[in-house]
N, C-alpha and C positions, 0 to 999 in steps of 0.2 A: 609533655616533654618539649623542653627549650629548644625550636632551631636553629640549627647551628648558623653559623652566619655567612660564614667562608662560601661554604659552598652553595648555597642559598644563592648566593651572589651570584657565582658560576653559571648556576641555571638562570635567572635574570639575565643574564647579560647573553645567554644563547639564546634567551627564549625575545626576544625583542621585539621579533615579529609579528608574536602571538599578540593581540588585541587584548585575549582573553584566555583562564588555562579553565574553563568550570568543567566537572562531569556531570554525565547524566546517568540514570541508571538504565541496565539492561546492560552494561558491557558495550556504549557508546562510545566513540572516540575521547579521548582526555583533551590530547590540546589542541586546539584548531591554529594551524600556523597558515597567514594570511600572508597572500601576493605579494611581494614587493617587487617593481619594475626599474625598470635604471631612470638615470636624470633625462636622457636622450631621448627615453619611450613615454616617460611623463608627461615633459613638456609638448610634445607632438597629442599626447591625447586630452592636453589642457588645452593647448589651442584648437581642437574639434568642438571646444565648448565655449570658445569666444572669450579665453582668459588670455591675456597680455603674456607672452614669455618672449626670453631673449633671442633673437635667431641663431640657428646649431646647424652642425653637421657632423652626425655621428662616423667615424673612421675606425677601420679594422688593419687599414698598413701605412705604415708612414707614407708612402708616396698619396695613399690618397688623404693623410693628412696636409701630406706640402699643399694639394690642391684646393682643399675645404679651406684652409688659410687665408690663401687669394682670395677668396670668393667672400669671405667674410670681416677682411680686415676694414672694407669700407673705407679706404682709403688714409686709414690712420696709421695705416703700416703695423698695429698691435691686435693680435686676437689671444680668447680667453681657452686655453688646453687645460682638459678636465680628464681625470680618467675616472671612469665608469666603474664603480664595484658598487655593492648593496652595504654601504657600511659609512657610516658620518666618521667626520674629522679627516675627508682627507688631505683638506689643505694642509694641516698640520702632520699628516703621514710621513714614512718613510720606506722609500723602496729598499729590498731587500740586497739590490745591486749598491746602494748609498744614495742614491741619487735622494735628499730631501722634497717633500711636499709634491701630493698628488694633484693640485692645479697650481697649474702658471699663467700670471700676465707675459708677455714675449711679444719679441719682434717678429712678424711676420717670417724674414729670413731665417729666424733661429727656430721654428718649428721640427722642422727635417730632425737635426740633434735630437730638441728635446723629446719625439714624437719613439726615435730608435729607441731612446732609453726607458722610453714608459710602458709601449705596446710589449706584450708579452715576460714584462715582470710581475713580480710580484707587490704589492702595497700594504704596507701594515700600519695602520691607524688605532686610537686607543677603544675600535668597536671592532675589531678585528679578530684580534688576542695576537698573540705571538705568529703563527702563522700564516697570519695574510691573506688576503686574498686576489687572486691572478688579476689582472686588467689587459682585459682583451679585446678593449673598446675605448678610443679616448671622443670626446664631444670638443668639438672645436666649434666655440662662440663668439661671437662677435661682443666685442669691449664694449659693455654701453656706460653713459654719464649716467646713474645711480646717487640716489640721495636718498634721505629722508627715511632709513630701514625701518620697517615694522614685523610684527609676528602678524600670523593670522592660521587658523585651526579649525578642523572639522571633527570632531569624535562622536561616537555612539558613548553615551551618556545613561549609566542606571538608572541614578537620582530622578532626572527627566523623563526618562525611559524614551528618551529616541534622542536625534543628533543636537550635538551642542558646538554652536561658534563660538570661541575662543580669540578677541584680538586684542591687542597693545599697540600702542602708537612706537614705542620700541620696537626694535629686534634687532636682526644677525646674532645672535647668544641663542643658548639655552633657555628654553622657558621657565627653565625651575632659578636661570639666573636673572632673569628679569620680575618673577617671581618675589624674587628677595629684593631686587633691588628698585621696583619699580610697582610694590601688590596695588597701588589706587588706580596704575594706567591701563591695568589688564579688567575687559569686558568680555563678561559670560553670558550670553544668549540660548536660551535653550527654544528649537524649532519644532511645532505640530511636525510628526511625519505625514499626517493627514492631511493638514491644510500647506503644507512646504512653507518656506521662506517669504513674509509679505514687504512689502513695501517698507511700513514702518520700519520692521527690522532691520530691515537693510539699511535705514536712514541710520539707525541706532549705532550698527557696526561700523558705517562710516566715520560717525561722528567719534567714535572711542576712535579708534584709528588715525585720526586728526590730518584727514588727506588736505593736501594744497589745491591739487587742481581741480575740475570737475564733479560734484559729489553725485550727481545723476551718472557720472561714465561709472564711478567708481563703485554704487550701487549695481550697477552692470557687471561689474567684475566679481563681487562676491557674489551674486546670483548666481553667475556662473559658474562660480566654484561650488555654491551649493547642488548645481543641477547635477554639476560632475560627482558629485558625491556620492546623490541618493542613484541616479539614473546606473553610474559603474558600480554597484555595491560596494562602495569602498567602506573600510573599518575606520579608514584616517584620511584625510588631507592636510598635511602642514608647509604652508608655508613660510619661509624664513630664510632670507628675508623675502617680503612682500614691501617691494620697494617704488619709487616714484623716477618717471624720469625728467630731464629740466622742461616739460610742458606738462609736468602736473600727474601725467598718467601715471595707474598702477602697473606694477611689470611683477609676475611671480619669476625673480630670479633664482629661486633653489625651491623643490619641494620635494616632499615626500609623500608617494601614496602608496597605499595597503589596499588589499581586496579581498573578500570574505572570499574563501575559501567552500562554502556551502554556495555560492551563486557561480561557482564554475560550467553548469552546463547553461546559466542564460550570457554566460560574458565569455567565448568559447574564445574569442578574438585574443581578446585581453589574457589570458590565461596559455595562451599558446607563445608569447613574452618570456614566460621560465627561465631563466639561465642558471640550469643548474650547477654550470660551472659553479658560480657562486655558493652553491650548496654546500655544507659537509657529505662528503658521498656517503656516509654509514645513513646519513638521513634520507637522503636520496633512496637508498636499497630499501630504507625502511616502508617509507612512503610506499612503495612500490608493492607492499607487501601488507598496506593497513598495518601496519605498526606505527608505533608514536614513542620515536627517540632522539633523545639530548645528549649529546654527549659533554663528558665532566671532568674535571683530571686525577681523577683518583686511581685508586688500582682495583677498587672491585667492581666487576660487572655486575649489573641486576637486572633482571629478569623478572618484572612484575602482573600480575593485572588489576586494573585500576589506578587511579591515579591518588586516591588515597593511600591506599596500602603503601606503592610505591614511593611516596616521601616519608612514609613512617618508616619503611624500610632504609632508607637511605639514614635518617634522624638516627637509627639505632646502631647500623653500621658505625657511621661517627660517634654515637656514645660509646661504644667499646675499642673503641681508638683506630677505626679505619675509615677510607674513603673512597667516596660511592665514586663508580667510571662514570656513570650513565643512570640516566631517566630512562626506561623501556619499557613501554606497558604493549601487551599484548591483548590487552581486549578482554572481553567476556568471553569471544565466540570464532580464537582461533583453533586453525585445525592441524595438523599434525608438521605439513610442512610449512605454514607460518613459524611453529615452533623454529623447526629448523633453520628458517632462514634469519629469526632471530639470534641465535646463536652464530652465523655466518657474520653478522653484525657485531655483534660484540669479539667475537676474535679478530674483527680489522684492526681492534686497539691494539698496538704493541703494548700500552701503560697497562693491560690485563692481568693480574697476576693470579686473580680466581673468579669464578661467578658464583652465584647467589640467584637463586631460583627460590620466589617464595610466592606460592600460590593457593591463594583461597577459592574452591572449586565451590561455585553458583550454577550459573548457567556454565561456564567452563568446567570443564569435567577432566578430573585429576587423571583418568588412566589416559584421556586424547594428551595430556602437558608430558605423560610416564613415558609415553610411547615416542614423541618428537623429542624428547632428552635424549631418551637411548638412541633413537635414532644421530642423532646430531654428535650425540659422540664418539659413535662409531663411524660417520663418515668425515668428523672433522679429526679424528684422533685429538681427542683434547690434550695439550701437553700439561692445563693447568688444572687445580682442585675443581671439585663443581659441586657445591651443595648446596641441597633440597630439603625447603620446606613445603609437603602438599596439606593441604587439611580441607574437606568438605567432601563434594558429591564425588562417589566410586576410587575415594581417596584408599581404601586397602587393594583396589585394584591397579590401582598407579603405583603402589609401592611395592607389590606380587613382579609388575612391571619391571619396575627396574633392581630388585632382589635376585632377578630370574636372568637378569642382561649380563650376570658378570665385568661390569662397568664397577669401577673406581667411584663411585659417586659414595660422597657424604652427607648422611641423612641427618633432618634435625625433627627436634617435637614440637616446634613453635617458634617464631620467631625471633626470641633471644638468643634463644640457643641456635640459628642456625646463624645470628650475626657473630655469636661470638668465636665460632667453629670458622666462620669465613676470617675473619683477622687471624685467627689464629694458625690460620694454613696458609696465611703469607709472611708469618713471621717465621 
């Protein structure tokens, strides 16, 4: 079955963080969604590793932005106001009050103004979606002379099976636009995790990179970045740009880093960063709960386990002409008030107009899913349809279950039938 595209897309663009979405079996987490830190927390833990970044001062109220201003105009009278969200494109943003673009070059005296208008709005940029995300932190940098942009990348890499550098003598763009516009300037390096990053390599990355100044300092600096990589368990580091300043040096003036999500009890530091602000809070509750959910803009909830089943489940919703709210897998090995608090989740959608429970009982056991149904709709009063597909282990004891609950639930025999029961109870 052809996937649909639309929505496909939808979950891509929520899932951005994820590195990686694979399952394993035994009812193991579906998608690993990795770290992201702001530009402020980055650049302070790039420079703990001896990487060139622009001097900041991260602000939480305009007065103490009027102040960070001073301190870092360096006497040009201009510093650089950034605001802080987990989401590219803000320069091109638009705050929700009007104000255009989430950084500005500015007069030192014009900070004050622009610092009232930024702190505590909202910014919607095109990785955002429509509603935005809060900026509750702006990074006041000092202006520096910048030349010469390049890309430069760190990924965990299949193909290699461990980390691969990634650079171009280009940048500031997109790498999928330099990509096209530049495929012979971009070098691929794939790194031993055994033996790290040697010498030679680093000459290699330098040399694709086409640095001006010192190629021993600049060797230095991608070491660095490499050391930050493996040492933070990071999933990514991208720089862009990775730029020069007028004596030649490298300076990572924007980056973005990722953190594996499975090395939270060795990087407790790093991991204590969070801003869940940032978060979609249904995700947030979910987290909270070993759930693993995306939310989507459709009108039917789902209610999966696995992360197979749950796109097929979605895939067939859209073949009979509806659309999935949500990614929600509940695991192999939740227990009754998981259930429930799943369901707590999916009615924070207002776009809800039914849910869709479709569960193949393995290690999950269809009367533990019968029991947290009834349960959840009885303390949620559902106002909307809710049907169930159970099939596997103690599945006639799931359905005794919810036959016996006097609950509104509509039952289905398999899968088609229970997408097509779900469109058709919101038409």
């Amino acid at each position: 079955m052809a996937t649909n595209v639309k929505w496909l897309a939808q979950l891509a663009t929520r899932t951005a963080s994820c590195v990686n979405a694979s399952w394993r079996t035994g009812g193991a987490k579906t998608f690993n969604r990795h770290l992201n830190v702001h530009e402020y927390q980055g650049a302070k833990h790039m420079a703990g590793f001896g990487v060139n970044v622009p001097p900041g001062i991260p602000v939480f109220t305009v007065q103490e932005a009027v102040d960070a201003a001073k301190k870092m105009d360096g006497g040009s009278g201009e510093v650089v106001v950034k605001s802080q969200i987990l989401a590219g494109g803000r320069g091109l943003g638009t705050f929700k009050s009007g104000l255009q673009g989430g950084v500005h070059i500015c007069k030192t005296e014009e900070v004050e103004s622009l610092a009232s208008q930024m702190i505590g709005e909202t910014l919607v940029t095109k990785q955002t979606g429509p509603d935005g995300k809060p900026v509750n932190c702006l990074y006041i940098a000092k202006k520096m002379q910048l030349q010469n942009e390049k890309y430069f990348a760190i990924l965990l890499d299949r193909g290699s099976g461990g980390p691969l550098v990634i650079a171009c003598s280009e940048g500031g763009t997109s790498i999928e636009d330099l990509a096209e516009k530049y495929p012979d300037k971009i070098i691929k390096v794939p790194v031993d995790i055994n033996t790290g990053i040697t010498d030679d390599q680093a000459a290699q990355i330098v040399e694709g990179l086409q640095v001006s100044g010192s190629q021993s300092e600049a060797a230095k600096q991608v070491k660095g970045l490499y050391n930050l990589f493996v040492e933070s368990d990071c999933t990514m580091v991208e720089v862009n740009p990775l730029a020069e300043d007028p004596e030649g040096n490298l300076i990572a003036a924007d980056a973005k880093l990722g953190f594996d999500d499975n090395a939270a009890f060795r990087q407790k530091e790093l991991f204590g960063l969070k801003d869940d602000s940032q978060i979609d809070p249904r995700e947030v509750a979910a987290s909270k709960w070993d759930l693993n959910y995306i939310g989507l803009d459709g009108e039917i909830g789902c209610m999966v386990n696995g992360a197979g089943l749950a796109m097929a489940t979605m895939d067939i919703i859209k073949l009979h002409g509806g659309t999935p709210a949500n990614f929600l897998d509940v695991g192999g090995s939740a227990e009754k008030q998981q259930i429930v608090e799943a369901f707590k989740i999916l009615t924070m959608d207002s776009h809800v107009k039914a849910i869709l429970v479709n569960i193949f009982g393995g290690i999950m056991k269809c009367d533990v899913i019968a029991a947290g149904i009834v349960a959840a709709a009885q303390e949620l009063d559902l106002k909307v349809p809710l049907i169930v597909r159970l099939e596997g282990t103690n599945v006639e004891t799931g359905k005794k279950i919810m036959d016996e609950s006097d609950m509104k639930i509509i039952t289905a025999v398999d899968l088609d039938d229970a997408a097509k029961k779900a469109v058709q109870a919101i038409k």
